[in-house]
N, C-alpha and C positions, 0 to 999 in steps of 0.2 A: 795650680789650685783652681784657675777660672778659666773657663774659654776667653780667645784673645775676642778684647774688645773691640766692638766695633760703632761705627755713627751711625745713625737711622739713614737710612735713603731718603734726600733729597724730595723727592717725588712723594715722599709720607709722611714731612714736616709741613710745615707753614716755613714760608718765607722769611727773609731778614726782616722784612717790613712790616711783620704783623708780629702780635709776641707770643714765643712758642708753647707758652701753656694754654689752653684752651676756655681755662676758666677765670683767669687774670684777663681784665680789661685794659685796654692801653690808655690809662688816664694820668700818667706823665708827660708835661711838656716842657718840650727841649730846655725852658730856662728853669722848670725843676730839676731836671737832672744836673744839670750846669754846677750850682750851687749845693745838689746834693753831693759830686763830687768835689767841690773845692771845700764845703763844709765838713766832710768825713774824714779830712784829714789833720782838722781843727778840733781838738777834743777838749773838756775841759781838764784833764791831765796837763796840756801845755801851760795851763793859767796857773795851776795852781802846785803840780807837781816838778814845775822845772827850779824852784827853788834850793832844792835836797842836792839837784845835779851840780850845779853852781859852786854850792857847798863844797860838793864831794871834787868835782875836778877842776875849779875856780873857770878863768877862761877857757881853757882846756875840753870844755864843755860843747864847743863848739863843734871842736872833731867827733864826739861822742854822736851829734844832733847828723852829723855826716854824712858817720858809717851807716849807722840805724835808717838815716833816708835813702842811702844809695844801695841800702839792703832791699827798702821797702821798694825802691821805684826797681828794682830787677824784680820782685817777687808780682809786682803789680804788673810790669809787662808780660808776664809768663801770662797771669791769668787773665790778660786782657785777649792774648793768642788765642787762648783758648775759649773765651765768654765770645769772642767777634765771630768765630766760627759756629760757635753755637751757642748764642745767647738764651738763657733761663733763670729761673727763679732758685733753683739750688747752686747757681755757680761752681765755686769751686767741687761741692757735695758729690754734685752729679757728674763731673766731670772726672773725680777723682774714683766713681762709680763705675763710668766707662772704662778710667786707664788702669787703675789698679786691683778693681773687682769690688762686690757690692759691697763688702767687709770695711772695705776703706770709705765708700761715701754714706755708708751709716756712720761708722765710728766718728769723720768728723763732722760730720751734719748734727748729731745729736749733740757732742763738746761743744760745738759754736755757740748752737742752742742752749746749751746752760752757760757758756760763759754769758749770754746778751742777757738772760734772765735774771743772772743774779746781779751785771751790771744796773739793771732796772732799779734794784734795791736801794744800792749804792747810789745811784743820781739821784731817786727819788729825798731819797735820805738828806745828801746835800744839798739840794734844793728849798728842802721842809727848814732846814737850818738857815739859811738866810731872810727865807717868808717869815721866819718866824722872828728872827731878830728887827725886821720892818714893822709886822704887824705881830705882838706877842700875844694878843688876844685869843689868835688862835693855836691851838699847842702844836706841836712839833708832827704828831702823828698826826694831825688834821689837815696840815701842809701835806705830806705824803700821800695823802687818800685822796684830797685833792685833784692835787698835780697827777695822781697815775689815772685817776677818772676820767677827767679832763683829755687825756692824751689816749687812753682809750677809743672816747669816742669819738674823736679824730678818725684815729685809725680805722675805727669799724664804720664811719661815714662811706670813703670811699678813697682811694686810692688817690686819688686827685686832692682831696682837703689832706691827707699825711703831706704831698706834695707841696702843697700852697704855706700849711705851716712851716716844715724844713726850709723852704725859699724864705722865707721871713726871718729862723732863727739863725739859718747861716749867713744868712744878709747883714745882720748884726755884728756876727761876728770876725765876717770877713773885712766889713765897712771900717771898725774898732780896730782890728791888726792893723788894718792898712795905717789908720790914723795913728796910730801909735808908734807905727815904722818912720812916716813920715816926719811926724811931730819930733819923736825921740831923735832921729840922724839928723834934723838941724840944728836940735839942743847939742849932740856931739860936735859940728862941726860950729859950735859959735853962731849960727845963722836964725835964731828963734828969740824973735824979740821978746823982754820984761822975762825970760824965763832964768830962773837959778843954776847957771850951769858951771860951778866952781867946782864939782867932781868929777864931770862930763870931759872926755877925751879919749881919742885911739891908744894913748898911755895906758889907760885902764889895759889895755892888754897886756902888756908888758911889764908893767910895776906891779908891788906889791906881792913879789914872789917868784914872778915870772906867767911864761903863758902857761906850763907845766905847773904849777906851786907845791903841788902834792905826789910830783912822778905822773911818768907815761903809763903807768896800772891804775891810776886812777879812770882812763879816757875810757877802759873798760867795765870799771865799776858805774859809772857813766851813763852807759851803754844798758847796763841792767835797767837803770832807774827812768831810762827815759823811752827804752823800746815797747812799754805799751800803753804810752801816749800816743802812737801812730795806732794800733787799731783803730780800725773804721775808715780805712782806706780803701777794701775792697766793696761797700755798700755801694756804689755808684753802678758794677757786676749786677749783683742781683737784683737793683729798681732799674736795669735796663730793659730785664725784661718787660714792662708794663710801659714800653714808650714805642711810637711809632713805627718807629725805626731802628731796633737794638742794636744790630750792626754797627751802623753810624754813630749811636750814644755810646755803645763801649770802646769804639775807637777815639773818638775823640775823650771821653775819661780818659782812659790809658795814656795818650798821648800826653797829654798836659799834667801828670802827674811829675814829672821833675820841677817845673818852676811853681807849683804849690807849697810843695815839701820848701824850695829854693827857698822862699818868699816867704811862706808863714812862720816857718819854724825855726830856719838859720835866718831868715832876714831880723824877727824880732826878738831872737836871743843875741844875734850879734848887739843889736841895741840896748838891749838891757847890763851885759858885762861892760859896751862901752861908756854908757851913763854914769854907771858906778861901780868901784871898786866892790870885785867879786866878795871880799871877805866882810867885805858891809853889814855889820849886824841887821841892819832894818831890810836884807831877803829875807833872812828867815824869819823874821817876828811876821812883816808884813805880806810876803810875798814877794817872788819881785820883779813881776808887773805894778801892784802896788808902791812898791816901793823906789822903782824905777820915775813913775808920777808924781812920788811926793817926793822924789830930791829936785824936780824941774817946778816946786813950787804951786804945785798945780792944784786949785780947791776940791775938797771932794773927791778925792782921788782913790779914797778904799770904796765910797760908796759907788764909783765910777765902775771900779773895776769889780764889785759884787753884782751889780746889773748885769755887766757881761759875762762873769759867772756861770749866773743864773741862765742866761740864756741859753749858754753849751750846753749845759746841766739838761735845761728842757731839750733842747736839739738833741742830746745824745737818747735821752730818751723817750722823745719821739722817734728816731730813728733805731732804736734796741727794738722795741714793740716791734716797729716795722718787718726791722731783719729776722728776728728771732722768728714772727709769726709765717715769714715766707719762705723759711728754711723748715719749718714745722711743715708748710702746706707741700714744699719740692719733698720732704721727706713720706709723708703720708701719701701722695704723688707716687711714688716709686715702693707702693707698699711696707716703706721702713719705721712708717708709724702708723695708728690708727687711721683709717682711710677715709675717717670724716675731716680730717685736717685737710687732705687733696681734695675737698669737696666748697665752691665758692657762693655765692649769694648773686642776684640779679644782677645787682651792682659791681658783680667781680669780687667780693671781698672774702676772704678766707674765714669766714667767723668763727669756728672752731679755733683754726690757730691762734688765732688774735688772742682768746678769752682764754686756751690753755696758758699761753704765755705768760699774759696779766695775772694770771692766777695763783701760777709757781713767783713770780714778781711779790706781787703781795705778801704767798707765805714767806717767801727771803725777810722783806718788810719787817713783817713780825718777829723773826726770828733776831733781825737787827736791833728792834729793841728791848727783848725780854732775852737773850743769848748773844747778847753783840761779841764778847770774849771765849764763846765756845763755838755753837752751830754756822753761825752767819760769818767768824772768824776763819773756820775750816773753809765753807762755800767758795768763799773770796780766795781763800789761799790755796786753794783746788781748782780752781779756775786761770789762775795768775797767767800760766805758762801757755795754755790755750792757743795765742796768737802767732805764739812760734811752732805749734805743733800744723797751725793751719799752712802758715806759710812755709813750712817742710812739705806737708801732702801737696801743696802747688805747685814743687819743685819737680816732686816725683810723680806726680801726674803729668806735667808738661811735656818732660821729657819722653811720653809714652803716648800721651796724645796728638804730638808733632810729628812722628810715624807715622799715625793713623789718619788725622788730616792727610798729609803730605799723600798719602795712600788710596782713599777713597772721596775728599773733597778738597781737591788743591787749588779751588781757584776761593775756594773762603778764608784764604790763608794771607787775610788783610793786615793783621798786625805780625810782627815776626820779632821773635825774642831775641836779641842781639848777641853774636858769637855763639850761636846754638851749637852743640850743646856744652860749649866749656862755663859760659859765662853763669849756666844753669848748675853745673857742678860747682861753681865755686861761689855762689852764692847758697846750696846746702851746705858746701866746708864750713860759711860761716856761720850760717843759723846753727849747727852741732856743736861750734866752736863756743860760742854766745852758752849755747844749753849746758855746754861743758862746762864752760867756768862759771855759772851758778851754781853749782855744786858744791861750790871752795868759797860761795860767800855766803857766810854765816852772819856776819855783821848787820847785813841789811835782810835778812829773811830769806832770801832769794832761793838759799836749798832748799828751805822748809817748802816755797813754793812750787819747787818745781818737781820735790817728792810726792807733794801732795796730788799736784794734775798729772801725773805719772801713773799714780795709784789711781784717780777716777778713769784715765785716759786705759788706763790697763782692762777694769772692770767694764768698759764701754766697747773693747776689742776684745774681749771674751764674750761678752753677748753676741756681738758682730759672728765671729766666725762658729758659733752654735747655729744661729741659725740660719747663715751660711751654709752649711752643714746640710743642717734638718730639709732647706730648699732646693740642694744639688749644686749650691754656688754659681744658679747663673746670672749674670749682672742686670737690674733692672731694663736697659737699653736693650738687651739681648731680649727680653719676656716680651718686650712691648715691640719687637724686629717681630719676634712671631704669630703675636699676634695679629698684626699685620697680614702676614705673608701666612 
């Protein structure tokens, strides 16, 4: 369908050391990016959505937190292979542009983009509900307009203040897990002085049902309810390119993506099932983080954990605006959207993107609360599957861009995907596998969701290969090799 792709010659990029879009300025530094990558992999899904998990597979939940991470850190090295070799603002998009033809890095450029935009909604939403419970004065939708104003003009400041905030709100809540791993593993082991710890033990794993309580089909059900809580893992990719040295900052992300996943997410779920018994009414009423706090006696413990929250909440959407508008500007960039989105400001800043994003953000907004059970209900549940359709095109790009490095730049072939290419096949077995048994779970929405991003994802790869078509099908990197030469 496409000429075989090929990488730009060496000789008619810019460097590892400078960043390869020309209108992006390099106003990340090394300790934003840092924080951007250990905080993207901190969502507030983990605070607030691992409750249901708990639920559903008791301890059991742990294997669940796992697979999903030892899915994410294989899918995250592929495209780290790939981002090191040629770091850019489209990441996966454009890469998936080169391997698999322009059809593929529009169709998932433009998904991404509506999954971040209608997540904007959603955090906005969530955030307006706790400002609002703090300060009722102002109503709910006032909090919303707020918070996405506010974080707008962040954004369109300059690349550098998006930066400086993400360093602050993932500092929070990197600081808070930390603290909570610590605090909670000495409440389990008896070692935390004046705290309550009469529920607290490695027991918790084993009593009250077993580690299984519910069956080994639960660990899968699990699985559904917790794998997209890891989106936002691959953002550290695409703010690589706006930092010094991208090579260097997507190798080191990539790198240190197993003891993040380790640490944040099995480290402080193991703490939470071993504090208390999994079937503990006060997860689900309170959460349980929350509730994990207030069996160690701890004052203030919902309001603790509402602050932090809050803070994901803003960080993730600070960090949506971000992603969404940079995936708008890589796409307008490679002419697959309006070509004032490829166009930057003195400052570097993509202002088109930025303001189309907040835009479609808002209308969601609205749509949340004059159609929260119809429009904003579809958006949400048309978007769901998104994360998995990204990390399949990472898969099947990888394997095709590993050829073509290997072929015309072998020596930028600084990260390398481990047991290539099995480890790549069988980490797609599993993401089809995961897609396939959503299908059969009707219980928690899961088909509904994954029919519904099937049916946008379908409508979005119809567009793609018209005009595909109408263009002659050649891959953006191929238009811009000619022009060139």
């Amino acid at each position: 369908m496409t000429s075989q792709p090929t990488l730009p010659n060496p000789a008619d990029t810019q460097g590892s050391s400078s960043p390869p879009s020309p209108g992006l300025h390099a106003g990340l530094k090394n300790r934003h990016l840092s924080m951007i990558a250990i905080g993207g992999v901190i969502g507030a899904g983990l605070f607030v959505g691992s409750s249901s998990g708990i639920a559903t597979a008791g301890p059991g939940i742990l294997l669940s937190y796992a697979l999903v991470g030892t899915m994410v850190v294989l899918v995250m090295r592929m495209l780290g292979e790939m981002s090191a070799a040629n770091p850019t603002s489209g990441s996966f998009s454009a890469h998936a542009d080169r391997a698999l033809g322009r059809w593929a890095g529009f169709s998932i450029g433009w998904l991404y983009w509506f999954f971040w935009v209608v997540v904007l909604a959603v955090e906005a939403t969530a955030g307006a509900v706790i400002l609002e419970g703090w300060i009722p004065a102002v109503p709910q939708w006032g909090w919303a307009l707020i918070v996405m104003v506010v974080l707008t003009a962040t954004n369109l400041v300059s690349v550098g203040s998006y930066g400086e905030f993400e360093f602050w709100f993932a500092g929070i809540k990197v600081v808070a897990i930390a603290a909570f791993i610590v605090v909670g593993g000495l409440a389990v082991f008896g070692l935390l002085p004046g705290a309550e710890t009469e529920k607290a033990g490695l027991a918790n794993l084993t009593d009250h049902g077993g580690f299984l309580p519910n069956g080994a089909g639960a660990i899968l059900i699990g699985v559904l309810l917790v794998v997209f809580s890891f989106m936002g893992s691959e953002i550290a990719t695409l703010a690589a390119g706006e930092t010094e040295n991208p090579q260097k900052a997507v190798t080191k992300s990539t790198n240190s993506i197993i003891w993040r996943i380790g640490v944040f997410y099995l480290g402080s779920i193991f703490v939470v099932v071993t504090l208390l018994p999994w079937n503990d009414p006060s997860i689900k009423e309170k959460g349980s983080y929350v509730a994990a706090l207030d069996s160690l006696g701890i004052a203030h413990a919902g309001q603790i954990m509402n602050f932090i929250v809050l803070t994901s909440v803003l960080s993730c959407l600070n960090s949506g605006l971000y992603t969404a508008s940079r995936m708008a500007f890589s796409l307008g960039e490679r002419g697959d959207a309006p070509r004032a989105f490829g166009r930057t400001n003195a400052r570097g800043v993509p202002m088109a993107a930025i303001l189309s994003s907040v835009v479609f953000g808002f209308v969601a907004v609205v749509f949340n609360y004059f159609f929260p059970e119809g429009v904003f209900l579809f958006l949400v549940n048309s978007s769901g599957a998104v994360a998995l359709f990204v990390w399949l095109v990472i898969c099947f790009s990888q394997l095709r861009m590993r050829r073509i490095i290997e072929r015309e730049t072998p020596e930028k072939l600084v990260v390398k995907m481990w047991l290539y290419p099995y480890l790549t096949w069988a980490t797609i077995g599993l993401i089809l596998f995961v897609l396939g048994y959503m299908l059969t779970d009707t219980e928690h929405g899961n088909r509904e969701i994954l029919l519904l991003s099937l049916l946008v994802a379908a409508v979005v790869v119809g567009i793609a290969l018209v005009k595909e078509k109408v263009r002659g099908g050649k891959s953006a990197t191929a238009e811009v090799s000619d022009k060139v030469h």
